[in-house]
C-alpha positions in Angstrom: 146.8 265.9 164.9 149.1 265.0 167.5 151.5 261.5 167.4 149.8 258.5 169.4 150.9 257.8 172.5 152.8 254.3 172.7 149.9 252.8 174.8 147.4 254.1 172.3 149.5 252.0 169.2 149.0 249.4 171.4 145.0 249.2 171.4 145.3 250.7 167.5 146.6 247.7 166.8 144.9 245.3 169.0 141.7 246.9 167.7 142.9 246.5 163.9 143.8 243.1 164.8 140.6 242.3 166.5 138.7 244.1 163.1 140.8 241.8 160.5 139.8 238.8 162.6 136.1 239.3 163.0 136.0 240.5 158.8 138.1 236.8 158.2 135.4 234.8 160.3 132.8 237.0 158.5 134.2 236.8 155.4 135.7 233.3 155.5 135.3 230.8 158.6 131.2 231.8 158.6 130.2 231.2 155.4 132.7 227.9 155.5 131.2 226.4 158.6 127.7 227.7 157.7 128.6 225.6 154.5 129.3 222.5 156.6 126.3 222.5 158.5 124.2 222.9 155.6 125.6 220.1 153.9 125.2 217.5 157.1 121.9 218.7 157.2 121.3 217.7 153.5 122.8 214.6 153.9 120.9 213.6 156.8 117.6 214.2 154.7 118.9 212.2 152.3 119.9 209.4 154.4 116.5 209.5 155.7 114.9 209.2 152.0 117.3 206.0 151.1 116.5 204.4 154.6 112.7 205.2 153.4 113.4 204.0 150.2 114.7 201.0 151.0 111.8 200.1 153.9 109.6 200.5 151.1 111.5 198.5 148.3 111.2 195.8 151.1 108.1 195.8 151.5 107.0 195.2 147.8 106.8 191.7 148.2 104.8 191.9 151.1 102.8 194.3 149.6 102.1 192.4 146.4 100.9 189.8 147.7 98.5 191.9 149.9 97.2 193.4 146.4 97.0 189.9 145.2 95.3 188.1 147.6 92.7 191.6 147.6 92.5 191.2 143.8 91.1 187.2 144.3 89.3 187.9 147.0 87.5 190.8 145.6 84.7 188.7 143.7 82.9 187.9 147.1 81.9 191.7 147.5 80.9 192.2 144.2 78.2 190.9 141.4 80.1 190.0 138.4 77.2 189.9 135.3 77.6 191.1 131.0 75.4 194.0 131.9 74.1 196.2 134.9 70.3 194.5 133.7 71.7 190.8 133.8 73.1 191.4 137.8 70.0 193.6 138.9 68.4 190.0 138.2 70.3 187.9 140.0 70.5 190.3 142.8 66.6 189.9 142.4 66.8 186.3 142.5 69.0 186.5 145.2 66.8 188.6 147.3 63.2 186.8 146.4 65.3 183.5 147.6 66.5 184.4 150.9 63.2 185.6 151.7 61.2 182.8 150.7 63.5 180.6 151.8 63.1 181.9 155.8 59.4 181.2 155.2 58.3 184.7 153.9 55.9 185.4 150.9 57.3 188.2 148.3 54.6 190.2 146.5 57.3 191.9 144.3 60.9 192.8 143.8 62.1 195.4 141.5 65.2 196.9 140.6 65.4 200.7 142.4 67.2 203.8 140.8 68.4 205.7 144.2 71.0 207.9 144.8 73.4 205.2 145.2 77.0 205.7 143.9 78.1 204.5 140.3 78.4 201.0 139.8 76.2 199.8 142.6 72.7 197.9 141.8 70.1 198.5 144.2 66.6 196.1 144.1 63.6 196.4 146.2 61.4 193.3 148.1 57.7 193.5 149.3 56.9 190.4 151.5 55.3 189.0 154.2 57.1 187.7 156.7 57.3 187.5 160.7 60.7 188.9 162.4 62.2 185.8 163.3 62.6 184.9 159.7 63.4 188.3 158.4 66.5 188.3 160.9 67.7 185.0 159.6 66.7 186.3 156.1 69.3 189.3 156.8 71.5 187.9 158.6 71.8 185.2 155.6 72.1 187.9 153.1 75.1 189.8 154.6 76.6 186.9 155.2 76.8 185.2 152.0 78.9 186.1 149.3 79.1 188.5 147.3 78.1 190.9 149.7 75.2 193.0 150.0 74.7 196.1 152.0 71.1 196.6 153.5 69.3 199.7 152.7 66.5 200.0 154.5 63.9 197.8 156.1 60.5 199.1 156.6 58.0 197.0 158.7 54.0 197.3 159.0 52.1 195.2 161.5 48.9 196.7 160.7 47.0 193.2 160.9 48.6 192.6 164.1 47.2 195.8 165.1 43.5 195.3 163.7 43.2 191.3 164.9 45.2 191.7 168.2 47.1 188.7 167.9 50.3 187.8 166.0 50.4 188.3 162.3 53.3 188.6 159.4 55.0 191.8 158.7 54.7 193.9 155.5 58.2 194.1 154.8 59.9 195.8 152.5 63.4 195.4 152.1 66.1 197.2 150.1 69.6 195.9 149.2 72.8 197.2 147.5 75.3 195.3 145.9 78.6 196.3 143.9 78.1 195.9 139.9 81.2 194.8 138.2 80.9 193.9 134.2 82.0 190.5 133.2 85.4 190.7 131.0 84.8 190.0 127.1 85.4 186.8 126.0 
């Protein structure tokens, strides 16, 4: 092999000097930087969990108080009663009463077993009534605590239809209500 020209030293060395650079940044400054930058990243996820953290520790009060006015408020959708039997009854009562009271006559009401979700009470009405008072009779039902949902309503005018003029309904009228067991005493 013949010597190297002085000019060919020259990039020799500027090339070796050029290789140990690149293998320090590879070697060193990369990973150290790469370090750096993974490190701001994880603090700025964390920074973003403590200001979370703290928006949620200050809402807590606010919070609370939300869960406790829901907790109070809570009896006006539901039928409190010692036993499923005991609120299907006044859930009865309730329904027999706000029909009669629009001016309807109920034939029966009975407790139903639908498909209706656990801890729900479901009761049944057959009445006579015309529709003006079975719209207040609704109306006065959804409106008055503790809620009910309405079923179904099923209306017959059959003797409307046979006499020609104006007759009561056959109603019959199914409500739901929340079932929640009184606390032992």
């Amino acid at each position: 092999m013949r010597p190297l020209a002085p000019r060919e030293r020259k990039l020799v060395a500027v090339g070796l000097l050029i290789g140990a650079v690149a293998a320090a940044w590879l070697g060193v400054a990369a990973p150290l930087i790469g370090g750096f930058k993974a490190r701001a990243e994880r603090r700025e996820q964390l920074l973003t969990r403590y200001r979370n953290g703290q928006r949620l520790l200050a809402a807590i009060p606010v919070l609370r108080t939300e869960a406790q006015a829901a907790r109070q408020s809570s009896a006006v959708y539901r039928i409190t009663a010692p036993s499923e039997g005991l609120a299907a009854d006044a859930l009865k009562r309730r329904l027999a009463a706000s029909l009669t009271e629009a001016g309807g006559a109920v034939s029966a009401v009975q407790q139903v077993q639908t498909d209706i979700p656990a801890g729900w009470i479901s009761v049944r009405a057959d009445a006579q009534i015309n529709l003006t008072q079975l719209d207040a009779s609704i109306r006065r039902l959804e409106n008055e605590s503790p809620y009910v949902v309405v079923e179904y309503v099923s209306l017959g005018a059959d003797r409307a239809l046979q006499s020609g003029r104006s007759a009561p309904l056959d109603v019959r009228l199914q409500v739901s209500a929340l079932f929640h067991p009184a606390p032992a005493r």
